[in-house]
C-alpha positions, 0 to 999 in steps of 0.5 A: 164367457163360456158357461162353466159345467159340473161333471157329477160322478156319482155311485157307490164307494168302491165302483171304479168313480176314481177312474172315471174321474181321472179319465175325465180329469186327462182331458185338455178342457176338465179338471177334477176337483175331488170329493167335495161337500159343495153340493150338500152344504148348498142343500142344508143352507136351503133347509135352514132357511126354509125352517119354518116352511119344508125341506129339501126336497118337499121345498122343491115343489114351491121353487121357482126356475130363477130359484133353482138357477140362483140355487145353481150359482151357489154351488159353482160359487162354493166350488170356485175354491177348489178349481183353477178354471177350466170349461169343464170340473169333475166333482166326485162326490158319491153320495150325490147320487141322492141329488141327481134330481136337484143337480138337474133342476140346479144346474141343466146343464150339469153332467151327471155319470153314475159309476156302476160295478157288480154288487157283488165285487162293489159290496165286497171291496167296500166291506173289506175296505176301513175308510177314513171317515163315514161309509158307516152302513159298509161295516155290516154285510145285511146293511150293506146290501140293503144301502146298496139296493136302495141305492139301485132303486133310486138310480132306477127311478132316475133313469125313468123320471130324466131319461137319459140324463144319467150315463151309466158306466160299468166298472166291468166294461171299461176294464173290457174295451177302455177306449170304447168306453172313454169315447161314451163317456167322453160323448154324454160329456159333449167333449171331443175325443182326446187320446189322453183320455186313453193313457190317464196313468200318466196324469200327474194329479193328486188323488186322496181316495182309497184308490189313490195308488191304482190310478197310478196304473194301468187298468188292471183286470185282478180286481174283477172277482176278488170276492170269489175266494171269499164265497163262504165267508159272504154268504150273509152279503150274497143272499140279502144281494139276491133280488137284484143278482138274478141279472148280473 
């Protein structure tokens, strides 16, 4: 039997993680699966039953391969509710970016796609957005710059630790030249080319984030700068975004 493989798309709210989870989702051999809890309930059944002894990630250290490949077959069990059994599932849990270091040890096989957008734009969309649940840093401008600094740094220090076991896909870049960006995505994936990749607007799939109605459409490029007009009004956000804007 062929090996099942997670898609981990991961990222901040509001960084364009719907719209890689659809592109991914439009190809023959994948099915997105949404935002689901497996991931973090895996990880605090662990804790439970280590109560005496460490948790996650101090845990981590004392495992075993066999451990970690058993700790691996919990999720894809917990998930199984959710698919309907394609090679290839897309979970889209953003907060799993904590995890990318326990999804590789878990599951080596895993792929692992951090949805990145400018901080600015990324800030802005998640301090104007109310979400229905959580996200409770996104109502505060200086919060939210520092989660989403640290945030930065963790992915920083993935990248260096597992060098290229994170494709980073800029929101910005795939409004630019989609289909390039499809074709890298597509590739980290170890998934062959498919033109319905390219017209994922035709997807017929339910999706239950904010962005539900924009995946609906074609990419559109209004969402770009919207923070510009509000320039005087984020100030607050701009100057505590200001170590990491130097480069953006």
């Amino acid at each position: 039997a062929q090996m099942t493989t997670p898609i981990f798309v991961v990222g901040l709210p509001r960084s364009g993680s719907t719209l890689l989870e659809q592109i991914l989702a439009s190809h023959s051999q994948v099915e997105g699966i949404a935002e689901v809890p497996s991931f973090d309930q895996v990880i605090r059944k662990l804790n439970v039953r280590h109560q005496k002894g460490s948790h996650f990630p101090e845990a981590f250290l004392q495992m075993t391969a066999v451990e970690f490949a058993e700790l691996g077959q919990q999720y894809l069990g917990a998930t199984e509710k959710y698919r309907s059994g394609s090679r290839y599932f897309v979970d889209k849990t953003p907060t799993n970016f904590i995890f990318a270091g326990a999804i590789r040890k878990m599951l080596p096989h895993a792929k692992i796609i951090n949805a990145r957008r400018h901080p600015l734009s990324c800030c802005f969309s998640t301090f104007r957005q109310l979400f229905y649940d959580g996200q409770n840093y996104s109502y505060n401008m200086q919060e939210l710059a520092r989660y989403y600094i640290a945030y930065q740094q963790l992915m920083d220090h993935w990248h260096t630790v597992m060098p290229g076991a994170v494709l980073d896909v800029e929101y910005e870049n795939v409004v630019a030249d989609q289909e390039a960006q499809t074709r890298r995505l597509l590739e980290h994936c170890e998934l062959a080319f498919e033109d319905r990749c390219l017209r994922f607007d035709e997807t017929d799939r339910p999706v239950a984030t904010a962005s539900s109605e924009q995946v609906r459409q074609k990419i559109y490029t209004s969402s770009l700068d919207a923070w510009r007009p509000y320039e005087p009004f984020i100030n607050e956000l701009i100057e505590h975004l200001d170590p990491i804007l130097e480069g953006t």
